[in-house]
C-alpha positions in Angstrom: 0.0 0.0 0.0 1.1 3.2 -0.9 1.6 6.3 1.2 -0.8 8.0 -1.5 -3.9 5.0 -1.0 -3.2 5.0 2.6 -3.8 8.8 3.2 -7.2 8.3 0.9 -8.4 5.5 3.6 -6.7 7.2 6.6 -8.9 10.8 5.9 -11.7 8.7 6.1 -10.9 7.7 10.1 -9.9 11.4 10.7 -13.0 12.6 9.4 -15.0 10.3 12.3 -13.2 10.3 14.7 -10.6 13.3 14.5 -7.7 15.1 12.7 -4.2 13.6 13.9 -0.6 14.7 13.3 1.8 13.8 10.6 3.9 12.2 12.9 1.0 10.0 14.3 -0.1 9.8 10.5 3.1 8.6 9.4 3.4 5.8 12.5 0.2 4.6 11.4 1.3 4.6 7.9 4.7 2.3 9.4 2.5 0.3 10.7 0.3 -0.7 8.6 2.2 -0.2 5.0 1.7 -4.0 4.4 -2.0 -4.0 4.6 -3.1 -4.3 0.9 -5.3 -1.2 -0.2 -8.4 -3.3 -0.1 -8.0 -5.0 2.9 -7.3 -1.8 4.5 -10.6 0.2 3.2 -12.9 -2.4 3.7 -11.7 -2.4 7.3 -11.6 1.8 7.9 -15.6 1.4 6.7 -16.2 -1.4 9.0 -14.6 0.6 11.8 -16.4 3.4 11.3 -20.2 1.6 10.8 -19.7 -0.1 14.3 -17.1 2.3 16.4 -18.8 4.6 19.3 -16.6 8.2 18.5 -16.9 8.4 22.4 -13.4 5.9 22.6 -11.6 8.5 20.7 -9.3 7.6 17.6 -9.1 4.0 17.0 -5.6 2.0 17.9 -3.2 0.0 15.8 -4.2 -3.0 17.1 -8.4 -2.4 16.9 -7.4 -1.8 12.9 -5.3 -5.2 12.8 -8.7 -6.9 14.8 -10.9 -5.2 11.6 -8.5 -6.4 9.1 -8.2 -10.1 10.4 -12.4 -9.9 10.3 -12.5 -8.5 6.6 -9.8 -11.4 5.7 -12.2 -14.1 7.1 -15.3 -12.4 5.5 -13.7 -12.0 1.5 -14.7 -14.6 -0.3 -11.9 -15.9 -2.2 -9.7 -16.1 0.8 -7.3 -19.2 0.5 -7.8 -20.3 3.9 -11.1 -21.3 3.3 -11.1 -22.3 -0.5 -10.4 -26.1 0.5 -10.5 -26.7 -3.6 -7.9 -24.2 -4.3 -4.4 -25.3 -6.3 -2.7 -23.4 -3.4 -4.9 -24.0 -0.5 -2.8 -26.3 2.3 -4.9 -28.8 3.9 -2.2 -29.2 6.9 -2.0 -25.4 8.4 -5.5 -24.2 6.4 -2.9 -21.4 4.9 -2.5 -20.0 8.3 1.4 -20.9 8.5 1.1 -22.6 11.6 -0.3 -26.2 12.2 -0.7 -28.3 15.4 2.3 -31.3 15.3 1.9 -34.5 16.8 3.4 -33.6 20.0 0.6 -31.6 20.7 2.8 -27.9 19.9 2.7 -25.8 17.4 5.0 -26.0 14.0 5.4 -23.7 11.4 4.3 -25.0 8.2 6.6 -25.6 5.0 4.4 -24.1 3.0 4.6 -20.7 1.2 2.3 -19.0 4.1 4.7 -20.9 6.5 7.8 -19.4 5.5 5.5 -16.0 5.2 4.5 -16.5 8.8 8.2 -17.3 10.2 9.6 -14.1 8.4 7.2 -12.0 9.9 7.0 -13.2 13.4 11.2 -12.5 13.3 10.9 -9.2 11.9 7.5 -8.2 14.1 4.4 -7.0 13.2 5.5 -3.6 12.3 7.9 -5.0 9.5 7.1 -3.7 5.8 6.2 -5.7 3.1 9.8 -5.5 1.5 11.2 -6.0 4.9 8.7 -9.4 5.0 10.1 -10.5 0.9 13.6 -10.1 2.2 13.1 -12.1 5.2 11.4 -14.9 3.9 14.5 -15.3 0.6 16.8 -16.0 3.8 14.5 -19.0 5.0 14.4 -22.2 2.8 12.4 -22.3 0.0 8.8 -23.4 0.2 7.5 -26.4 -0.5 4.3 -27.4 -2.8 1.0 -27.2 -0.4 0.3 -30.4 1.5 -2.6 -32.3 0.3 -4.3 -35.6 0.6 -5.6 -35.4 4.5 -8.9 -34.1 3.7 -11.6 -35.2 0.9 -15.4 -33.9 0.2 -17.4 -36.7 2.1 -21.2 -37.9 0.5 -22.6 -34.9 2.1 -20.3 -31.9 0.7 -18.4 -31.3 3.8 -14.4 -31.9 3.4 -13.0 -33.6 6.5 -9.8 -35.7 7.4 -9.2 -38.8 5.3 -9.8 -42.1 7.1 -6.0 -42.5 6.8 -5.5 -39.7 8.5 -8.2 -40.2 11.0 -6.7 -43.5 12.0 -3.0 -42.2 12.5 -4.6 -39.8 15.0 -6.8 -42.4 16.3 -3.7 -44.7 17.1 -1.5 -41.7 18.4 -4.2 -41.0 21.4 -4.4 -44.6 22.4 -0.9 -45.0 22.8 -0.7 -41.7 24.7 -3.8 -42.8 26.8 -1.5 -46.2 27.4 1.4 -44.2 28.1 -0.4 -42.6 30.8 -1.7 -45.6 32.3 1.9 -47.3 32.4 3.1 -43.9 34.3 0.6 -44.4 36.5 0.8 -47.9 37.1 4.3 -47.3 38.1 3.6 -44.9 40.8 4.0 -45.5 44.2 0.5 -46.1 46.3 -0.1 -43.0 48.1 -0.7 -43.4 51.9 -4.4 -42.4 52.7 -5.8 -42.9 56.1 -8.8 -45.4 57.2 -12.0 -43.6 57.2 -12.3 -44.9 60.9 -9.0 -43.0 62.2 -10.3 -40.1 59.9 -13.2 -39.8 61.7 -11.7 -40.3 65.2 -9.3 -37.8 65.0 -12.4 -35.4 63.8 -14.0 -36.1 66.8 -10.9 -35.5 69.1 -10.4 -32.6 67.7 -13.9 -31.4 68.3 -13.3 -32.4 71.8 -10.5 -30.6 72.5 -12.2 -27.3 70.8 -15.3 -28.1 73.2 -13.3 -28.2 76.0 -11.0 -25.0 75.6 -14.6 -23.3 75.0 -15.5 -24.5 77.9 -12.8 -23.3 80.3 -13.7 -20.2 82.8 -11.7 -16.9 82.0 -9.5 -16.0 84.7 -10.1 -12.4 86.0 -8.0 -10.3 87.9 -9.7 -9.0 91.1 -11.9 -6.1 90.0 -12.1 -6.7 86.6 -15.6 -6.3 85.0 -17.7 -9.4 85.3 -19.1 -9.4 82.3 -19.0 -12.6 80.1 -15.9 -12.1 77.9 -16.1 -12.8 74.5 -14.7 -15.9 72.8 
């Protein structure tokens, strides 16, 4: 996005919800230089149809929220286009999928490597900045397929292959956990009896401390003191 097409959209938030500086202008700009032009004018007009002016000019971050929201809405996005040459059925084309370990992985993929370059560089890296980064990591590979298919209905899920792999890694974590336990030591409870007696001493003893006179010294008021 060009300083040019970012001024257009950013006049638009000025207008509703006040005038700022050029510096301020020009961190905003820094900020959000990597936004594509569309991206970033669909979410100033969403901004502006729900935002109360009473908050005051909207942050950095409340224009990242609007663009994330305008990303799931566009139709053609690739992480939802589950028929699309580039689409990657193991992250979804969000860089990031969950491994077997239970963690997250970044993805091989091309919005993998996209993903890596800007988590290194931070959020407030330009798009140039992002290209450069990602010709340092290695190149990406072809999008992962085969681990979901349409089923009789329309719906894509996971393949029963892949279905069963995940099947067979929770049993043998659920074993795992059973063998850990199996192996630990009994832990020493106590008898429901001696539980119960030692309840009852105690209750004793509380009774009888309760029950004790207060010792005065001579002249003291006489008045019952409280527990």
């Amino acid at each position: 996005m060009t300083n040019s097409e970012f001024r257009e959209s950013f006049g638009r938030l000025e207008s509703a919800f006040g005038e700022q500086g050029a510096e301020r202008r020009q961190f905003y700009f820094r900020q959000l230089e990597h936004v594509s032009t569309w991206a970033f004018s669909r979410a100033v007009r969403r901004i502006i149809e729900i935002r109360d002016d009473r908050y005051g000019f909207p942050l950095v971050a409340e224009i990242h929220t609007a663009l994330d929201e305008v990303e799931r809405e566009k139709p053609s996005a690739g992480a939802f286009d589950f028929e699309a040459r580039e689409y990657c059925q193991r992250c979804e084309n969000r860089g990031w999928y969950m491994n077997a370990r239970g963690g997250v992985s970044p993805c091989s993929c091309r919005a993998g490597r996209l993903k890596q370059a800007r988590m290194r560089l931070g959020t407030s890296a330009r798009r140039t900045e992002v290209e450069e980064e990602v010709k340092k990591l290695p190149p990406p590979e072809p999008p992962v397929r085969g681990l979901q298919e349409k089923n009789p209905l329309g719906f894509w899920e996971d393949t029963q292959e892949k279905h069963d792999r995940h099947m067979t890694a929770k049993r043998a974590e659920i074993e795992e956990i059973k063998r850990r336990q199996a192996e630990e030591p009994p832990r020493l409870t106590m008898p429901d009896e001696l539980r119960k007696r030692l309840l009852k001493d105690t209750v004793a003893g509380v009774r009888g401390r309760m029950a004790v006179p207060v010792m005065r010294e001579p002249g003291e008021d006489e008045e019952e003191v409280p527990f």
